[in-house]
C-alpha positions as CSV (number, residue, x, y, z in Angstrom):
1,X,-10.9,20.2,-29.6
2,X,-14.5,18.5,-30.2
3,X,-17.1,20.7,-28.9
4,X,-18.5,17.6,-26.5
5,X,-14.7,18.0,-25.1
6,X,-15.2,21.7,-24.6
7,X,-18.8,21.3,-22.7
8,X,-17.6,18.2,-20.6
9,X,-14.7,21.1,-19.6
10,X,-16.8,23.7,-18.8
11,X,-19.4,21.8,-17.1
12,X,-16.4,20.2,-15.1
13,X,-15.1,23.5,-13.9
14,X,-18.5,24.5,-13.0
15,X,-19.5,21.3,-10.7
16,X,-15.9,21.5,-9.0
17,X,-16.0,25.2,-8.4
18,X,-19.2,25.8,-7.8
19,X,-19.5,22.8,-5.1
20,X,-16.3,24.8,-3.9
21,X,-17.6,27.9,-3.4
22,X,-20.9,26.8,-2.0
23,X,-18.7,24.8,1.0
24,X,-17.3,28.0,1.4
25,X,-20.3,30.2,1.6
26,X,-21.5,27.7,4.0
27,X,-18.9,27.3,6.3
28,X,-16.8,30.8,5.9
29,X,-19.0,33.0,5.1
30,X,-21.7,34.3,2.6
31,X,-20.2,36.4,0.5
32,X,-18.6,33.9,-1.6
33,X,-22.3,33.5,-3.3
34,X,-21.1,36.4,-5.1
35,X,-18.1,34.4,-7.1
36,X,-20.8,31.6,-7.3
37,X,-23.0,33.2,-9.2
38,X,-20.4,35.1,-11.5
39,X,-19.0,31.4,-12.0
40,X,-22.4,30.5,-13.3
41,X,-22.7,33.5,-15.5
42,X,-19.4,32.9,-17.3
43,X,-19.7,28.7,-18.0
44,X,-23.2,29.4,-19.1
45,X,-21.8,32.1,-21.5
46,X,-18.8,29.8,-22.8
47,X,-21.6,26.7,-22.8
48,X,-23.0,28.9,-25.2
49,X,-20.4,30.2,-27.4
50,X,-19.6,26.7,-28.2
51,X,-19.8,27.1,-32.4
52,X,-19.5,23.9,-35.1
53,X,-16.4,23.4,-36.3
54,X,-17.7,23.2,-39.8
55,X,-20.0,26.2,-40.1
56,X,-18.9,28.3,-37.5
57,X,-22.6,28.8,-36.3
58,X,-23.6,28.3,-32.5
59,X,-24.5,24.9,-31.6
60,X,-26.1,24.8,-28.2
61,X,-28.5,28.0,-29.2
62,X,-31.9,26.3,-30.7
63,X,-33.9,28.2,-33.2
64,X,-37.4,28.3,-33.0
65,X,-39.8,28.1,-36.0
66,X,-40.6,31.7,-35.5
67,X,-38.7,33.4,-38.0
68,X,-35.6,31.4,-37.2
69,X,-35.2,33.4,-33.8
70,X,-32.9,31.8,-31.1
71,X,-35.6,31.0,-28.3
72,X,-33.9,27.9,-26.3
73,X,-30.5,26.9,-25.0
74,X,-29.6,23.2,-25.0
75,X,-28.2,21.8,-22.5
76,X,-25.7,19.4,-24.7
77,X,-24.9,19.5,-28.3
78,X,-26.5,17.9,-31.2
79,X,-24.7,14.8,-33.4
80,X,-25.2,16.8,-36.4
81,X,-24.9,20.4,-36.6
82,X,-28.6,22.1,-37.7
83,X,-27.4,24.7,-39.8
84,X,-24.9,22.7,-42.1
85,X,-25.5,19.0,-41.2
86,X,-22.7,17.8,-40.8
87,X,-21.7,15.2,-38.3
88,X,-19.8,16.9,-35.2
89,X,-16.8,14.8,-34.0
């Protein structure tokens, strides 16, 4: 699976839960906030994770010019992959 596929997942699952939960919070009562927030904690994690398929390194982590340190997170992937290149399908 493309990594766009994978992100369009996640971030699907996110909106569709997390409007979920947030009705519920509302009308039920607040302590679903709690799974709110641990649902946002675990899509942002996988959003991360997401690697290319051709290098295996991490595609939505942005390295800065200091030292090569990851410093940003994008918030969708890149055409080409920054470490190898190569076009990501």
């Amino acid at each position: 699976m493309s990594p766009k596929k994978k992100l369009l997942i996640y971030y699907g699952i996110w909106i569709a839960l997390g409007l979920t939960l947030l009705g519920l919070a509302i009308k039920i009562d607040s302590i679903f906030i709690i799974p709110l927030f641990g649902l946002m904690f675990v899509i942002g994690y996988l959003s991360m994770m997401i690697k290319c398929p051709n290098c295996g390194n991490k595609l939505m982590v942005r390295k800065s010019g200091l030292s090569g340190m990851p410093l940003g997170v994008r918030s969708w992937p890149p055409e080409k992959c920054p470490d190898c290149g190569k076009h990501i399908s």
